[in-house]
C-alpha positions, 0 to 999 in steps of 0.5 A: 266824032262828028264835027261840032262845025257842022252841027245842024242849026236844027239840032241846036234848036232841038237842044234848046226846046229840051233846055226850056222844058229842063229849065221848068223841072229845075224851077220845080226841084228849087221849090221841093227839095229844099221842104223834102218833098216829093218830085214826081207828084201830080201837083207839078203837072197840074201846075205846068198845065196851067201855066204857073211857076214858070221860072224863065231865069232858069229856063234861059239858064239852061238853054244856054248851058245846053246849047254851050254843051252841044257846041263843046262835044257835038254829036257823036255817031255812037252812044260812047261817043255821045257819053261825055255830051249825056254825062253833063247833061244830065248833071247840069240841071242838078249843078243849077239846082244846087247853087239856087238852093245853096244860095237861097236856102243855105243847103244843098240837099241830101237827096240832089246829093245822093242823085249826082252820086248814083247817077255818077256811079253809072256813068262810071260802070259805062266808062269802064265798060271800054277803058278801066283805067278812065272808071278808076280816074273817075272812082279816085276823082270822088276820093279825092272830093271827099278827102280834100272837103273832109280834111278841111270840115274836120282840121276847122272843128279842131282848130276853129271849133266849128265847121270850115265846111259843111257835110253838104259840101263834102258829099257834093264834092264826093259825087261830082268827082265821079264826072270829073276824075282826080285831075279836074276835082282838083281844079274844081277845088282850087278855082273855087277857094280862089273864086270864094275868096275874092267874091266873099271879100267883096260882100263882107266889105259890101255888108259891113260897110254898105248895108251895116250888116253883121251876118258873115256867112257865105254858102260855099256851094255856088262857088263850087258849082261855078267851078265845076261849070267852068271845068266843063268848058275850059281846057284841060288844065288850065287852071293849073296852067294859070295857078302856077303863072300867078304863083310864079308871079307873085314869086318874081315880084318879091324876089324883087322886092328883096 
């Protein structure tokens, strides 16, 4: 694997024009998904050529999670070697797509959905072509997504008689998996209750006591996407590392207590 110390300061650069250019399709994507459009259509030339919807908060976005990336793997001398570096690449724009979207809109897409799963299914052959124990990881990491989401969509309609999740959440999870295998799902799930719970106690104390609103609510898809963003980037379990120190913590302290 070549040294991502030496990588060129041109390469960075070259990686941050395509993050700007990734950036503008991601923009497009939070327009046209969520009022199933079509993609790929004339309209979005005509309107990039003149320099209309031009979303440089995504395009900033972008070029720091691209530039976070390239530091993160380098550059590789072989395309397997590049693979990891390729497989987030391309799944980042659709994870910044989806949390805009979720959080906007209240949905993540079928279509976006269905995307990160057939492209996560190549990714998975790819892997498999040198190392079938790493594609069957990644096969169980999408299982895995749906069995923990499922389980939880469906014990909320029985219990509390609507949905504790959404269907998109599940089907994300499910196509996500295939990037990340059984171990990092499972962190991705963890840290995003964690992070969900803290984040929603502060809004709902905000809306209720601040802004005096009775809208409840909360997507859970931009929590999962922070998640997965920050598995990327975190060493291998680390999350489980600083679970079990909390948990152990908590532990002491009432044993003290007691």
């Amino acid at each position: 694997m070549y040294d991502r110390n030496n990588t060129h300061v041109l390469v960075y650069v070259i990686f941050g024009i395509i993050a700007l250019l990734v950036g503008k399709l991601v923009a497009w994507l939070n327009v046209r998904l969520p009022e199933e459009q079509k993609i790929v259509s004339k309209e979005f030339f005509a309107r990039n050529k003149k320099g209309l919807e031009k979303n440089y908060i995504c395009m900033i976005i972008m070029v720091i999670l691209y530039v976070a990336l390239l530091n993160k793997f380098g550059i590789g001398q072989t395309f397997m070697q590049n693979l990891e570096l390729i497989k987030f690449m391309i799944l980042m724009p659709m994870l910044v797509s989806s949390f805009m979207i979720d959080l906007k809109h209240r949905i993540l897409p079928n279509r976006l959905n269905l995307t990160i799963f057939e492209i996560g299914l190549l990714f998975t052959f790819l892997y498999g072509i040198n190392n079938i124990n790493l594609a069957k990881d990644m096969l169980l990491g999408m299982l895995t997504g749906v069995g923990i989401f499922g389980a939880i969509t469906l014990l909320g309609g029985l219990i509390a008689g609507k949905e504790a999740m959404g269907l998109g959440d599940v089907k994300f999870m499910g196509a996500i998996g295939l990037y990340f295998g059984v171990s990092q799902i499972a962190q991705i799930s963890l840290l995003a209750f964690f992070v969900g719970a803290i984040v929603s106690v502060v809004v709902l104390l905000v809306r209720n006591l601040i802004l005096k609103s009775d809208d409840e609510y909360m997507p859970f898809g931009p929590f999962l996407v922070i998640s997965a963003i920050a598995c990327i980037f975190l060493p291998a379990n680390t999350v489980f590392v600083l679970f079990m120190a909390m948990c152990k913590g908590i532990s002491d302290q009432i044993l003290r207590i007691l």
